[in-house]
C-alpha positions as CSV (number, residue, x, y, z in Angstrom):
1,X,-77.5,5.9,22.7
2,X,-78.1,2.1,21.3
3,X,-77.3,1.9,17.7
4,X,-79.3,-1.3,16.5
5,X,-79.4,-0.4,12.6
6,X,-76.5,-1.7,10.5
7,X,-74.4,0.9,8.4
8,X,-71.1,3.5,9.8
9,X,-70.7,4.3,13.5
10,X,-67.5,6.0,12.3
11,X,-65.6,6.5,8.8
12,X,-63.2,3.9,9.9
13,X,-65.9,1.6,11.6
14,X,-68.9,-0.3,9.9
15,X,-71.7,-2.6,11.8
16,X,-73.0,-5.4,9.5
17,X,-75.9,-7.5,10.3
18,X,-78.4,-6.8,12.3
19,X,-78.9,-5.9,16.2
20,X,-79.2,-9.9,17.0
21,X,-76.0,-11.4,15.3
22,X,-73.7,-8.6,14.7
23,X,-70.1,-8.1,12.7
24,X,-67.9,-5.3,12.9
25,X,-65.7,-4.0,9.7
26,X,-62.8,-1.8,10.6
27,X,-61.2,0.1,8.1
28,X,-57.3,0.8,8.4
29,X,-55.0,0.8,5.2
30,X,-55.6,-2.8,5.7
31,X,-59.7,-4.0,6.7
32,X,-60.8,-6.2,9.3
33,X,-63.9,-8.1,10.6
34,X,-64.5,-8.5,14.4
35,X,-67.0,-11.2,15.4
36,X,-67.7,-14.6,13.4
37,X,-71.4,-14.5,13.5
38,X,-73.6,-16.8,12.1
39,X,-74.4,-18.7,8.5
40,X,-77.7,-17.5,7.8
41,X,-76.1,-13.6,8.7
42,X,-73.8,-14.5,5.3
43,X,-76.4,-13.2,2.7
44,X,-77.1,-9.8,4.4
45,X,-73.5,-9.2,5.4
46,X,-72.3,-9.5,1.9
47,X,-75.0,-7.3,0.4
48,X,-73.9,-5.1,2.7
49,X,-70.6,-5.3,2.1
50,X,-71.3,-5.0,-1.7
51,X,-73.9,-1.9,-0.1
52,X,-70.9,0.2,1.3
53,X,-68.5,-0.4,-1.4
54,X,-66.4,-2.8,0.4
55,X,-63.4,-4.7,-1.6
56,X,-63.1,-8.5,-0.2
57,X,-59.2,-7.9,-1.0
58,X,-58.3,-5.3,1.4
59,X,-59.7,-7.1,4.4
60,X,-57.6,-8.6,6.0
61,X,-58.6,-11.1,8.7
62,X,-61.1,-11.8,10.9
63,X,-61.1,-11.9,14.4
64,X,-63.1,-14.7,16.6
65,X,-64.3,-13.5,19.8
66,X,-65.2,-16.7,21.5
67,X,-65.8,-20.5,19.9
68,X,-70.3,-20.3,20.9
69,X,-71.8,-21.3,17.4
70,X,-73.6,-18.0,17.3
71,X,-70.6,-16.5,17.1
72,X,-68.7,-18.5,14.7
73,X,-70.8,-20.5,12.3
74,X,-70.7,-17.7,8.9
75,X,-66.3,-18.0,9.4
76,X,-66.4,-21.1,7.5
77,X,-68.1,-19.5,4.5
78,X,-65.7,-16.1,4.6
79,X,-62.8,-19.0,4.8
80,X,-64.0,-21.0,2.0
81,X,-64.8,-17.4,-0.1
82,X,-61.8,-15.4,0.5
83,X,-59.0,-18.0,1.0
84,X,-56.6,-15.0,1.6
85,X,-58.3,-14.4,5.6
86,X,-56.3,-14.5,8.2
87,X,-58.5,-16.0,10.8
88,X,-57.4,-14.7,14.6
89,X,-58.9,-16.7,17.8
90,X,-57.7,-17.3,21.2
91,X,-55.8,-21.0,21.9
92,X,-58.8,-22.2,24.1
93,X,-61.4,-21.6,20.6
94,X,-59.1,-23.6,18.7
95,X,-58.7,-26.2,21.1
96,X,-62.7,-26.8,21.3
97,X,-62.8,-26.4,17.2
98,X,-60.2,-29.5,17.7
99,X,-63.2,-31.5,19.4
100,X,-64.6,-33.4,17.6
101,X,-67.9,-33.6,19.3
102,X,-68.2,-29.9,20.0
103,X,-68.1,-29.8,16.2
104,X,-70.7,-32.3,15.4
105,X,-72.9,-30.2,18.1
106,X,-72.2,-27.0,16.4
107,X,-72.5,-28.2,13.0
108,X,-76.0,-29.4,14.0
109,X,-77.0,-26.3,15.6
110,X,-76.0,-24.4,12.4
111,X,-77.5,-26.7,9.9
112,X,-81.4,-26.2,11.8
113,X,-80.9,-22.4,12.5
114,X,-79.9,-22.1,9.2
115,X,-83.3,-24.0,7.7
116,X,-85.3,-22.2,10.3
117,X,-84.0,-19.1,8.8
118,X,-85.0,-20.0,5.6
119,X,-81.4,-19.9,3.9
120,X,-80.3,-22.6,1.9
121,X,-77.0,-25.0,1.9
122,X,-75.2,-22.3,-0.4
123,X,-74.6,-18.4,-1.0
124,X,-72.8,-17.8,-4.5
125,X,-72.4,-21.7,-5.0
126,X,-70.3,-21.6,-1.6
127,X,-70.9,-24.4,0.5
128,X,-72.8,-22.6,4.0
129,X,-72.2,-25.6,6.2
130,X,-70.2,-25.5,9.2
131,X,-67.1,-27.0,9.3
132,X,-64.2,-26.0,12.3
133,X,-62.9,-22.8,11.2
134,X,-59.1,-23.3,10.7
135,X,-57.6,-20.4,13.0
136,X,-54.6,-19.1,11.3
137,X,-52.9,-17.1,14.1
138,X,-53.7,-17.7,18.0
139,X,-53.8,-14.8,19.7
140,X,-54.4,-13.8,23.7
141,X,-54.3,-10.5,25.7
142,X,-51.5,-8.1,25.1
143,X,-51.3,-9.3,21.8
144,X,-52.2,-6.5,18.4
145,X,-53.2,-6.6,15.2
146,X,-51.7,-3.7,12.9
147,X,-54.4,-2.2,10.4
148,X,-51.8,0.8,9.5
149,X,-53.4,4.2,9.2
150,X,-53.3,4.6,13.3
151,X,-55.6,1.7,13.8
152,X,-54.2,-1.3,16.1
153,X,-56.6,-3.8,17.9
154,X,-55.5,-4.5,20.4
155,X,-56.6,-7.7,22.1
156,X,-58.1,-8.2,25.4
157,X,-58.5,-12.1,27.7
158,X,-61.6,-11.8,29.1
159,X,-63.1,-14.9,30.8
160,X,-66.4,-16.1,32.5
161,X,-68.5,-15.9,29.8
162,X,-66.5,-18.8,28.4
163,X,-62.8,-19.6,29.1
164,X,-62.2,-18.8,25.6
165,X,-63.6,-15.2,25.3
166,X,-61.3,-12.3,24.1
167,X,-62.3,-9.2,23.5
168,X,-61.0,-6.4,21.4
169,X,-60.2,-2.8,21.7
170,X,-58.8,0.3,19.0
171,X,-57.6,3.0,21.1
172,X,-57.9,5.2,18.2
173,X,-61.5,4.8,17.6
174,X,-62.0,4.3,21.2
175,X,-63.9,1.3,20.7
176,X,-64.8,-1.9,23.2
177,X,-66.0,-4.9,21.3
178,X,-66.7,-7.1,24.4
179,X,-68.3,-10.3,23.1
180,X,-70.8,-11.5,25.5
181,X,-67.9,-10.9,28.1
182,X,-70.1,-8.0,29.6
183,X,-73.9,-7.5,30.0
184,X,-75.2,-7.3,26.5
185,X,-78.0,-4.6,25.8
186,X,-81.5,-6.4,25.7
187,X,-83.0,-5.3,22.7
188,X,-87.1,-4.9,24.1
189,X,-86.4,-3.5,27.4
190,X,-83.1,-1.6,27.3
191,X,-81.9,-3.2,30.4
192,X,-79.0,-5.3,31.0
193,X,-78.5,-9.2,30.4
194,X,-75.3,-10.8,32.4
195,X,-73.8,-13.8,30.5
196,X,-71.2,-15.4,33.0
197,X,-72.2,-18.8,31.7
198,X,-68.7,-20.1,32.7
199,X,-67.8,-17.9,36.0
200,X,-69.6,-15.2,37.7
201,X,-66.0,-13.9,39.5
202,X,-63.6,-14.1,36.1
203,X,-66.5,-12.8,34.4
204,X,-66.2,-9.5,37.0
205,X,-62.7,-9.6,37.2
206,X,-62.3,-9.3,33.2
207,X,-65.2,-6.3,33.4
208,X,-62.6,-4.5,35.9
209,X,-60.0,-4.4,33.1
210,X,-62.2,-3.6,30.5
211,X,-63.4,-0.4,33.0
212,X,-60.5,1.0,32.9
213,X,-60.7,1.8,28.9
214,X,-61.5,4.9,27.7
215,X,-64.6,4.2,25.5
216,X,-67.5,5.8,23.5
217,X,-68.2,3.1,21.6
218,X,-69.2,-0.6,22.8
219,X,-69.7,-3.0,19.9
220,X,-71.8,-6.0,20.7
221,X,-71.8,-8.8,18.8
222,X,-76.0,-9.4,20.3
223,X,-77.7,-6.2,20.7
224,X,-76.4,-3.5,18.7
225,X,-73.6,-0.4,19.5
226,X,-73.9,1.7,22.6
227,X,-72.6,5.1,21.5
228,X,-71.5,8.6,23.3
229,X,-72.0,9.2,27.0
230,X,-73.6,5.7,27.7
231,X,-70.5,3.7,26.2
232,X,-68.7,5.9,28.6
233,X,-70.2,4.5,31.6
234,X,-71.7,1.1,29.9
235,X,-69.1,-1.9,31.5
236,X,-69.1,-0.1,35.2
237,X,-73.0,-0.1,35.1
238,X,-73.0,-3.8,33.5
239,X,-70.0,-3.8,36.4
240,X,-71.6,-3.2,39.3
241,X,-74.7,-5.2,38.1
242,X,-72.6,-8.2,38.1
243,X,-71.0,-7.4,41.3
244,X,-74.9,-7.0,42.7
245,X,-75.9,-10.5,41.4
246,X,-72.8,-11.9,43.1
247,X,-73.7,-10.4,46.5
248,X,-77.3,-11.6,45.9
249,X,-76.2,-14.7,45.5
250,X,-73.7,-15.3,48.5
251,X,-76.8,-14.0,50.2
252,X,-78.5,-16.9,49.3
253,X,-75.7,-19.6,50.1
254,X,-75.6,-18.0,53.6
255,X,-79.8,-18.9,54.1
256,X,-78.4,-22.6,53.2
257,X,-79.6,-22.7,49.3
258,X,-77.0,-24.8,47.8
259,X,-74.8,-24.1,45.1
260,X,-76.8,-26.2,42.4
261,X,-80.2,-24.6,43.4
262,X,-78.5,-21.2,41.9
């Protein structure tokens, strides 16, 4: 089952936004938000956060999944609005936030999704714009963040989307929250889209860990939650769709197509 309306998957986890830029809120004896989303998502997430009763104080951080801008861009806002965030990322996101080109590119992406969105330059007098988020932990696979209450994330390397992509998982919720670091859902056909931007055999390679979880629910940051018996299977079907499109192509490179042609 695809979950692609906002509200509880759990009591102790909460989907914000919307199918197409997604946040997660997980609720320990401390709170914490999974995914940095984008700008123009700031408006709906904090009506629903207001929505489900949600105090600012009790969350606790927020958790960047990998440095894209759609992924990223609101954190700036959430910093600027709730100085008291910790904001987690891995040491590769914070090195590109350190770029100063790659954050002239992003804040240019934000600033024209943003109008195209129809949302102005502030929400609640707080300046919307991007600036680099200023990561206040680094963090990288076999590393955990302690909610209390049971709940650790636990966090996951997972490259070949982008070198930079973690990924998180909460034993006790069984819960996945892969990024783009595995086929996300697409939302009008139900089939599968592979998003190794950055390399096709880490990209598989980080999929094998991630098979290996025991899951029933996979949190995407683009395309909703897959719930149940299909979160069960989900990453060894997106798996062996990755594996197939690898095959496919060394197919092709043995007819002679070149490298670039693919």
């Amino acid at each position: 089952m695809i979950q692609k309306n906002p509200g509880p998957i759990t009591e102790r986890l909460l989907f914000l936004g919307d199918e197409r830029i997604g946040m997660y809120l997980i609720k320990g004896d401390k709170y914490f938000l999974i995914g940095g989303a984008m700008s123009f998502s700031v408006p709906l997430v904090e009506r629903q956060l207001d929505e489900f009763g949600i105090d600012r104080q009790r969350i606790y951080g927020l958790l960047i999944l990998h440095s894209h801008f759609d992924h990223c861009t609101a954190v700036p806002y959430f910093q600027r609005a709730y100085p008291h965030l910790e904001v987690l990322g891995s040491a590769e996101t914070k090195r590109i936030f350190g770029i100063p080109k790659a954050a002239e590119l992003m804040s240019g992406f934000e600033e024209r999704v943003r109008a195209m969105r129809g949302v102005g330059a502030t929400y609640n007098g707080i300046d919307l714009s991007f600036s680099p988020p200023q990561l206040t932990r680094v963090v990288g696979g076999g590393d955990t963040v302690d909610l209390g209450d049971g709940l650790e994330v636990r966090i996951l390397d997972i490259p070949g989307h982008s070198k930079c992509c973690l990924g998180a998982y909460v034993p006790a919720l069984k819960a996945l929250f892969p990024s783009d670091g595995a086929p996300i859902p697409v939302l009008e056909t139900d089939d599968l889209c592979i998003m190794a931007n950055d390399s096709l055999p880490a990209y598989i390679e980080s999929m094998e860990r991630m098979s290996k979880l025991d899951v029933e629910i996979c949190a995407f940051e683009h395309g909703g939650v897959v719930t149940g018996e299909e979160a069960r299977t989900y990453i060894q079907h997106g798996l062996e769709a990755a594996r197939s499109l690898r095959e496919q192509f060394r197919q092709r490179l043995e007819k002679g197509e070149s490298a670039e042609d693919l």
